[in-house]
TORDRENTOR-318058 format. One record per residue (C-alpha): residue number from 0; residue in one letter; z, y negated, x negated. Coordinates in Angstrom, 3 decimals. Each point is the difference from the previous one (the first is absolute). Last residue first. Layout:
N
REC   num   residuo          z          y          x
REC   NUM         a          Z          Y          X
...
% end
This chain:
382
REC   num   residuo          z          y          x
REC   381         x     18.602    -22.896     10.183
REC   380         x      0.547      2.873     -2.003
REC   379         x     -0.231      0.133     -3.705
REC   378         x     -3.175      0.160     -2.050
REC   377         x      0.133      2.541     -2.897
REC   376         x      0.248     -1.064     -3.819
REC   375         x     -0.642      2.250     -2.627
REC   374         x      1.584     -0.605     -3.062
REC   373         x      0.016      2.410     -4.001
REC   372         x      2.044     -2.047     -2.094
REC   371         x     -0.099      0.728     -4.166
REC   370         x      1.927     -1.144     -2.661
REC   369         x      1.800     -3.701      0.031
REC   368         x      0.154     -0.194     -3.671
REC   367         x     -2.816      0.224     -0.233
REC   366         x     -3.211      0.093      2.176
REC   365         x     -1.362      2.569      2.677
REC   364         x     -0.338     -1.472      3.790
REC   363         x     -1.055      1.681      2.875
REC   362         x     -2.255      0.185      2.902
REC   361         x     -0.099      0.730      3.749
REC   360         x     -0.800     -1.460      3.702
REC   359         x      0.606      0.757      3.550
REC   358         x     -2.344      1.294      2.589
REC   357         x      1.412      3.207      1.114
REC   356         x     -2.793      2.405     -0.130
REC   355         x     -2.647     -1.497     -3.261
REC   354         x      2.471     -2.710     -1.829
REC   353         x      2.831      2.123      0.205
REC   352         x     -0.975      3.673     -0.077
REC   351         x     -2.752      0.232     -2.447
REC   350         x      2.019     -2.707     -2.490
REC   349         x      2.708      2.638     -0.340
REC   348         x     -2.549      2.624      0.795
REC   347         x     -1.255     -0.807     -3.855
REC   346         x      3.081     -0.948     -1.728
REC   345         x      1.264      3.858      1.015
REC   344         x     -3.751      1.594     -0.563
REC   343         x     -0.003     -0.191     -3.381
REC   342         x     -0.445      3.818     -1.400
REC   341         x     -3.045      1.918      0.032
REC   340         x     -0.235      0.042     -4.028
REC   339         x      3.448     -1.490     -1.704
REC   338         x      3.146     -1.963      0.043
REC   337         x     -1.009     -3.543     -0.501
REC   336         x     -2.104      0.174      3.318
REC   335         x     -3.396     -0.980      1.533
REC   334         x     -1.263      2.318      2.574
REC   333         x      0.039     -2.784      2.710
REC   332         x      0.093     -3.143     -1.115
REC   331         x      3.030     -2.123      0.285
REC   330         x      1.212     -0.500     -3.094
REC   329         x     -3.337     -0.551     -2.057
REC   328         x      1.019     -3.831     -1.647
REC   327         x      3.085      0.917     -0.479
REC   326         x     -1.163      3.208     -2.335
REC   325         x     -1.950     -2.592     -2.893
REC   324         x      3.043     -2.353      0.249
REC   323         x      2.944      2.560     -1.022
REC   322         x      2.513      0.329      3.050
REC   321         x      3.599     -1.431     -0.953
REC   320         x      3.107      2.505      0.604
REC   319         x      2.936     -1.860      1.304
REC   318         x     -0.546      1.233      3.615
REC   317         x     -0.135     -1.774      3.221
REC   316         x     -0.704      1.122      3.739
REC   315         x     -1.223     -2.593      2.711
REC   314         x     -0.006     -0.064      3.546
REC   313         x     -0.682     -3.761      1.408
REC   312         x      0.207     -0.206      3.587
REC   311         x     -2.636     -2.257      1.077
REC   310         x     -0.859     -3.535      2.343
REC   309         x      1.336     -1.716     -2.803
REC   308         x      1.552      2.557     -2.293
REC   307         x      3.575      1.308      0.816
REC   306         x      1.268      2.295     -2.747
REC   305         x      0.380      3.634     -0.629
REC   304         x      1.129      1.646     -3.506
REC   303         x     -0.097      3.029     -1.656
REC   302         x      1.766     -0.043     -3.937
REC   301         x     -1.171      2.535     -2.810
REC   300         x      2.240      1.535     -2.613
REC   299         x     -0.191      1.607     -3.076
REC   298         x      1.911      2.870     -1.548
REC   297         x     -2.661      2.322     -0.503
REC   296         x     -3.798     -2.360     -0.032
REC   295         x     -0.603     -1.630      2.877
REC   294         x     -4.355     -0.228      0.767
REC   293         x      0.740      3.167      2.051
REC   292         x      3.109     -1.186      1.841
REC   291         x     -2.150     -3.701      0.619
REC   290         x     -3.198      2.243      1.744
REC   289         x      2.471      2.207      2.004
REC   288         x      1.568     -2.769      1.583
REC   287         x     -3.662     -2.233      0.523
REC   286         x     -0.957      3.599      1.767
REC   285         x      3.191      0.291      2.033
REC   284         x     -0.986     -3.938      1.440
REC   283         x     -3.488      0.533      0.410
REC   282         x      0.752      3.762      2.078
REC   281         x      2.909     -1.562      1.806
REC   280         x     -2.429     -2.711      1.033
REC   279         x     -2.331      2.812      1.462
REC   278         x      2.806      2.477      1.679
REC   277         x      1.319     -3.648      2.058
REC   276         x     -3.473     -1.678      1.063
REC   275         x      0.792     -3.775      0.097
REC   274         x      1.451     -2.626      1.472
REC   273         x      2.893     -1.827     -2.337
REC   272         x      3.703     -1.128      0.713
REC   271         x      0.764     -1.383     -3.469
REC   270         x      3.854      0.742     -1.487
REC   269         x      0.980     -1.629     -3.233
REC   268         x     -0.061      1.372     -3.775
REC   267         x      1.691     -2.590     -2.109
REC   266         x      2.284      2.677     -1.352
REC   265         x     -2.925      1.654     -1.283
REC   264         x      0.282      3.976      0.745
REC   263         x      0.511      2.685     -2.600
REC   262         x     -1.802      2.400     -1.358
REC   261         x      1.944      1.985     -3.270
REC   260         x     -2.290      2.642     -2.056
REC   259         x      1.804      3.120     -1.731
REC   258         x     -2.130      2.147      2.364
REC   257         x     -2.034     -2.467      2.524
REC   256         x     -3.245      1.920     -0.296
REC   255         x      1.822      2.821      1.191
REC   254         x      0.675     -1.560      2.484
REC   253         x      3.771     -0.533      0.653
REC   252         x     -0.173     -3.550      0.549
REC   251         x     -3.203      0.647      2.489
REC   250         x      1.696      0.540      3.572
REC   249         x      2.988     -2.751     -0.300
REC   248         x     -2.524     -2.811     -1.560
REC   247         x     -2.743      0.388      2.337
REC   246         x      2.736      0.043      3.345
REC   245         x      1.234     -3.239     -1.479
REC   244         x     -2.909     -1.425     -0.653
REC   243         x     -1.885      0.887      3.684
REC   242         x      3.592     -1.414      1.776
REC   241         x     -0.357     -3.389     -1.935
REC   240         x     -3.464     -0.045      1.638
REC   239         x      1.122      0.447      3.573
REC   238         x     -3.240      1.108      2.015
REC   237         x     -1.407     -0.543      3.048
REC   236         x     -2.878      2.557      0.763
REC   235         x     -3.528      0.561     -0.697
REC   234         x     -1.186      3.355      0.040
REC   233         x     -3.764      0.060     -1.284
REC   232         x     -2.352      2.731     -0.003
REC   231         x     -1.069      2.219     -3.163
REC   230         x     -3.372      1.650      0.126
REC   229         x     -1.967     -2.933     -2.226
REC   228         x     -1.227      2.891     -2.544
REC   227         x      1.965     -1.843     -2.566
REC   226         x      3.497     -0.071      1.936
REC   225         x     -0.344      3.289      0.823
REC   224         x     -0.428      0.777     -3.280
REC   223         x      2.876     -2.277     -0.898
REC   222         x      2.199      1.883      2.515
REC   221         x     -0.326      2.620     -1.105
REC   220         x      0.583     -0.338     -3.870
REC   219         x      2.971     -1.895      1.328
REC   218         x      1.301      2.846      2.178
REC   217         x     -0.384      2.539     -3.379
REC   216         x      1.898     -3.027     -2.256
REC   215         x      2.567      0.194      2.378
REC   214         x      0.985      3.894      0.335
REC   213         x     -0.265      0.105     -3.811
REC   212         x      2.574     -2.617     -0.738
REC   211         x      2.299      1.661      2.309
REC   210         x     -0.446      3.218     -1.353
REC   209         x      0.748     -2.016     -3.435
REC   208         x      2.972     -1.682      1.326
REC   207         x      1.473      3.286      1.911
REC   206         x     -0.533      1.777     -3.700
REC   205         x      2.019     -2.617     -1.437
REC   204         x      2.992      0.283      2.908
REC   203         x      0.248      3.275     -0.620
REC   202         x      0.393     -0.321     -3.937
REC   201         x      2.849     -2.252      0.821
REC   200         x      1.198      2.232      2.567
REC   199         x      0.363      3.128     -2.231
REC   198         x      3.496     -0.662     -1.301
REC   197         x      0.897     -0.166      3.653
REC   196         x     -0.736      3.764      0.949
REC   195         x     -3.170     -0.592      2.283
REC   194         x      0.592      0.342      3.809
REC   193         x     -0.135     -3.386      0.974
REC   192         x     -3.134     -0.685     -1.668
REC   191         x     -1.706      3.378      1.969
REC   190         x     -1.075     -1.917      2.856
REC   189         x     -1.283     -2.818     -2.041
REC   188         x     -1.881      2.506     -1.863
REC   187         x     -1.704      2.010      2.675
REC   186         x     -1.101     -3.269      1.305
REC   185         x     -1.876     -0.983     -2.701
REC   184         x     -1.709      3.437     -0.756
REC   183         x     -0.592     -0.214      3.989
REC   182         x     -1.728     -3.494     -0.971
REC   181         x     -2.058      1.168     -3.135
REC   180         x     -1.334      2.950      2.228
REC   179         x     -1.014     -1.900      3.099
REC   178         x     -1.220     -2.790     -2.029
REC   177         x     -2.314      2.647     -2.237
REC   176         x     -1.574      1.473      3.103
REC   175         x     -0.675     -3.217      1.922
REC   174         x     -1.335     -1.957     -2.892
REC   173         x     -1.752      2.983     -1.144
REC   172         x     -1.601      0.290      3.490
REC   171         x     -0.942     -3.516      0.443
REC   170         x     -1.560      0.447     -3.205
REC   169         x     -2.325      2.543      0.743
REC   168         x     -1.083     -1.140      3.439
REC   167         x     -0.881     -3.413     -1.821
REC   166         x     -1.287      1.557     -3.211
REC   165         x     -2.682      2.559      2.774
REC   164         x     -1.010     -3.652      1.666
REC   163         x     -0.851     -1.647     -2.795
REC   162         x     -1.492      3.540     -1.288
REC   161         x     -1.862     -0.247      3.064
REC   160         x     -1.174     -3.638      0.154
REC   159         x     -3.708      0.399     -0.078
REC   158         x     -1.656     -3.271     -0.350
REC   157         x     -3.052     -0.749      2.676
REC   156         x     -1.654     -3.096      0.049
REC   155         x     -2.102     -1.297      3.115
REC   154         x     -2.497     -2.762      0.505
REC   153         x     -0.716     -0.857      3.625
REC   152         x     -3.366     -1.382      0.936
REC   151         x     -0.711     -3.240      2.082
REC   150         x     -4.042     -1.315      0.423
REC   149         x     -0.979     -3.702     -0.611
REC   148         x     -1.378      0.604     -3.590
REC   147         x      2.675      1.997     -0.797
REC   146         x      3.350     -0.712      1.091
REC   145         x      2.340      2.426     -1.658
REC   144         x      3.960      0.839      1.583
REC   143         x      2.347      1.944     -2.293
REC   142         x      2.185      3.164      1.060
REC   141         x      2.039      1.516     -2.776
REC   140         x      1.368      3.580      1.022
REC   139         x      2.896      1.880     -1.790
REC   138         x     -0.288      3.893     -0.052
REC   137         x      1.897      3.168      0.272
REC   136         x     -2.374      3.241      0.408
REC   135         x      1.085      2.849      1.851
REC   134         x     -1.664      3.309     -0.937
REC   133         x     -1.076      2.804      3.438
REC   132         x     -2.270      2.865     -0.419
REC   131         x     -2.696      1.739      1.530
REC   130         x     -2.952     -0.834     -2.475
REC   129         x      1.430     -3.848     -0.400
REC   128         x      2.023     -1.677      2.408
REC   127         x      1.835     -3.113     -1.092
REC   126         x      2.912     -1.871      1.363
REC   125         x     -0.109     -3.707     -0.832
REC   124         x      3.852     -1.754     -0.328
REC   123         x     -1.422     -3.836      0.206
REC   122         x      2.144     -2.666     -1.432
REC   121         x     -1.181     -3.434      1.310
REC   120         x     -1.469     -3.343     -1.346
REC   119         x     -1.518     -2.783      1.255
REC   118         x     -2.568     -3.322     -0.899
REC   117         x     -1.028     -2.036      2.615
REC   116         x     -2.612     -0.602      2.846
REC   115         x      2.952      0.881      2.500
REC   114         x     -1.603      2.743      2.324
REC   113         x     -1.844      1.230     -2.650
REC   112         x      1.952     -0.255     -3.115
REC   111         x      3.213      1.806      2.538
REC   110         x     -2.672      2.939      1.701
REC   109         x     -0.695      0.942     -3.697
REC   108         x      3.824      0.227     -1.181
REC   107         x      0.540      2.244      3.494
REC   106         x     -2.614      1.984     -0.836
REC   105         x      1.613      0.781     -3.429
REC   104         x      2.899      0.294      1.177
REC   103         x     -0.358      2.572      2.363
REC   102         x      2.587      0.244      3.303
REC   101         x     -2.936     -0.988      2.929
REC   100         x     -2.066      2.531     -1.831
REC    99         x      2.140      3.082      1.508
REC    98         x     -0.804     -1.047      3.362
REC    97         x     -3.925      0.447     -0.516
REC    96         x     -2.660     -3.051     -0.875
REC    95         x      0.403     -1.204     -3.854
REC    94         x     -2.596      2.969     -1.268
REC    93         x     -2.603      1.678      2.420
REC    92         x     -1.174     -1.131      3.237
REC    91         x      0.032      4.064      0.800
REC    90         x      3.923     -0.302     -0.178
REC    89         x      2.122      2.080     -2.033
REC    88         x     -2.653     -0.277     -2.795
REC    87         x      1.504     -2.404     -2.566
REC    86         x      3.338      1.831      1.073
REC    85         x      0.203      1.990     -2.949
REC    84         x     -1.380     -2.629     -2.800
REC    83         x     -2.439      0.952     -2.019
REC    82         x     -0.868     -2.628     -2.098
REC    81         x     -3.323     -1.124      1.266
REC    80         x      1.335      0.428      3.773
REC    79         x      2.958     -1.589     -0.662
REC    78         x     -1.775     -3.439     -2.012
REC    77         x     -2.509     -0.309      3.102
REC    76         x     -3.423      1.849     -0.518
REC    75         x     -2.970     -2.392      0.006
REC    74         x     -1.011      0.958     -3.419
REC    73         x      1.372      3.155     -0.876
REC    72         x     -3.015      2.344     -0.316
REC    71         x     -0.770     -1.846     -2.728
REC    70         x      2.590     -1.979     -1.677
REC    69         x     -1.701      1.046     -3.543
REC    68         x      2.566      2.520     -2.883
REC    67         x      2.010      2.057      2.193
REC    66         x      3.636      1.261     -0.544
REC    65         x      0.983     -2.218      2.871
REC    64         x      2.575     -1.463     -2.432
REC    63         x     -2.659     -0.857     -2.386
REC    62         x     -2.306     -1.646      2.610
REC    61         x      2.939     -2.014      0.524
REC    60         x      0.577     -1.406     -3.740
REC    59         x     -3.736     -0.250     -0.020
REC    58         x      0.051     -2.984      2.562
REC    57         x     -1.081      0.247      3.195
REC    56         x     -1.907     -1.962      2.911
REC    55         x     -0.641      0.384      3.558
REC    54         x      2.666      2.003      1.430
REC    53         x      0.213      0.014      4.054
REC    52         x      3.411     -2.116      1.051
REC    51         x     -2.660     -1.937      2.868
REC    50         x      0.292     -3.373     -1.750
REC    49         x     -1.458      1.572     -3.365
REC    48         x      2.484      1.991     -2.664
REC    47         x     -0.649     -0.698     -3.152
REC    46         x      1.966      2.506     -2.630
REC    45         x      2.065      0.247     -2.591
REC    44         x      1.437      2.776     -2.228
REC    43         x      2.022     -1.422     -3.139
REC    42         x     -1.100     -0.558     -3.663
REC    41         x     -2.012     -3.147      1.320
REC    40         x     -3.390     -0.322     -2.231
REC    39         x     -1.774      1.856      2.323
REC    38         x      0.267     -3.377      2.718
REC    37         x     -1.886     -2.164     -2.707
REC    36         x     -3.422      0.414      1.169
REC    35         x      1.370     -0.313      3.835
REC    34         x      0.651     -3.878     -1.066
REC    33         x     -3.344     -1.009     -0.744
REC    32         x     -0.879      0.938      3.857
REC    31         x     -3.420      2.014      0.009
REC    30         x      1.590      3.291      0.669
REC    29         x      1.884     -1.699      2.711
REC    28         x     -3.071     -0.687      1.864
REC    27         x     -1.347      3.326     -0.821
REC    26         x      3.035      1.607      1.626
REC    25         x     -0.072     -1.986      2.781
REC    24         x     -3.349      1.223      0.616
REC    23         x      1.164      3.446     -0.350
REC    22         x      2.606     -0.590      2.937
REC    21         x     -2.639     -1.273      2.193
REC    20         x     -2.101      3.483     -0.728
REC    19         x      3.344      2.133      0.232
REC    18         x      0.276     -1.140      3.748
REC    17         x      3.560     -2.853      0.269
REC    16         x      2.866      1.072      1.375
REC    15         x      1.927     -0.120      3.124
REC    14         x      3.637      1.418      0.329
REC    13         x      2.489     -2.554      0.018
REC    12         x      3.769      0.888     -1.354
REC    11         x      1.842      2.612      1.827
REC    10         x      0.036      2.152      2.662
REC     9         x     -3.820     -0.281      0.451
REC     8         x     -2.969      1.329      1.991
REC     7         x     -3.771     -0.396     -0.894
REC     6         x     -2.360      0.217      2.749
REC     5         x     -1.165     -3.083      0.429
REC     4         x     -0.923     -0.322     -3.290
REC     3         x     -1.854      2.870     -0.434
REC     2         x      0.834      3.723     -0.964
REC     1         x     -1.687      1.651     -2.312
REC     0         x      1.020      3.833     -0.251
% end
């Protein structure tokens, strides 16, 4: 059933559109634009939409997600109907105009270009019906404006983000699984500590260290995605930095990583009052420790340190060991590491967390005899 203009109801977003014969000759004026010839050489769907949401133009990409091989029948459709979205039909004015549309991304990315004239981008979850049954489809949506020759279309990109989304559910629950059992493990053994015949205690106390060591490097792999897929929010508090060393140095000297291995801190050391985000700056500071204990051969030492900078707090962590020139000069990228495939990521979020979330500064130094000093320096309060 047509109805006309005046008849068409919404819930939503506008309802009008535009008679197949207008939206042909858009078509043909789009055909003609030198940049439509290049459009099939995008590996992801897109499509035009005109000002009325009603698809124009395609690339191949989306012809090959429709399973059909010439837009056809779907020119003039809007981007649910085409796909087959369930609630593209809720509403006899078709796709973007029932209740449920009012919580799509993807209509929501289209109404943002063409309200603002600019660029935007939403995650759409799209669920299809096809012969009786029901698939949900996780996309991202790119809206572009296009002025051509005095008339306003709407390019649109599609990337489908379900195994993005599939890793995230995945990982938050190995994160949560593996936590839960490396912490009881933990907290069975500090129960038990008392109970162990004292000749055992020692090799208590090393198995407490390497649960512990376990528990943390789980919370920073975590965090760092987190971090990465910009889900992390800031806590900014007053902080004592002398405190933050001395609460490092008591929780890591019996690391494993610390076995046979002496940290002490610089005499010089001096309390800074500093702003900043308190499980974040622990992270820089334990990952400089853990850095200097692995680059300490048996019987070594490293020293921690904290001095006022300026308008900083100066953290800094030194070893005797001296870098080799060709690895100081790839420190701080992210897979790169000394110790083997996948590895690098503790000089990496060491420079991730301080120049990018709590806007200090690092480096380091590597010469003889003085050895190596990892520094990052975090402003203090005012």
């Amino acid at each position: 059933m047509n109805l006309s203009s005046d008849q068409l109801h919404t819930k939503c977003a506008p309802p009008e559109r535009l008679s197949i014969n207008e939206v042909q000759e858009e078509r043909e004026q789009l055909s003609g634009h030198i940049c439509s010839s290049y459009f099939d050489f995008f590996p992801l769907p897109l499509i035009v939409l005109n000002s009325h949401r009603q698809i124009v133009f395609s690339n191949k990409a989306f012809l090959d997600i429709l399973g059909i091989h010439d837009l056809g029948n779907f020119l003039g459709l809007r981007p649910g109907e085409a796909m087959g979205c369930s609630y593209a039909h809720v509403e006899e004015a078709g796709c973007g105009t029932s209740t449920f549309c009012r919580e799509c991304g993807a209509l929501r990315a289209v109404l943002e270009s063409m309200i603002g004239n600019a660029k935007a981008q939403h995650d759409c979850q799209l669920l299809v019906s096809h012969n009786d049954e029901s698939s949900a489809k996780d996309l991202r949506v790119f809206v572009s404006p296009w002025d051509v020759e005095n008339a306003k279309y709407y390019v649109v990109s599609i990337v489908d983000i379900e195994d993005e989304k599939r890793r995230k559910i995945l990982e938050r629950i190995f994160f949560h699984d593996i936590l839960n059992a490396a912490g009881g493990a933990k907290a069975l053994l500090d129960t038990l500590f008392d109970e162990v015949p004292e000749e055992s205690k020692e090799l208590m106390s090393l198995v407490q260290a390497s649960l512990f060591g376990l528990v943390e490097e789980i919370k920073k792999q975590k965090q760092l995605l987190a971090l990465e897929n910009k889900e992390y929010k800031l806590s900014m508090i007053t902080l004592q930095g002398l405190e933050l060393v001395n609460l490092a140095v008591k929780e890591y000297k019996n690391h494993p990583k610390a076995y046979d291995k002496t940290i002490s801190i610089d005499e010089t050391s001096q309390n800074v009052q500093i702003t900043s985000d308190y499980t974040l700056l622990m992270r820089v500071i334990v990952n400089m420790l853990i850095n200097a204990l692995e680059a300490t051969p048996e019987g070594g030492s490293i020293t921690f340190g904290l001095q006022e900078d300026g308008d900083f707090a100066k953290f800094w962590v030194a070893n005797k060991s001296v870098i080799p020139d060709h690895i100081q000069s790839q420190i701080f990228k992210r897979s790169f590491s000394t110790k083997g495939v996948d590895r690098g990521l503790g000089t990496y979020s060491i420079k991730l967390l301080t120049e990018n979330y709590l806007g200090g500064k690092v480096g380091f130094t590597s010469e003889e005899p003085d050895g190596t000093v990892f520094w990052v320096k975090i402003r203090k309060s005012n």
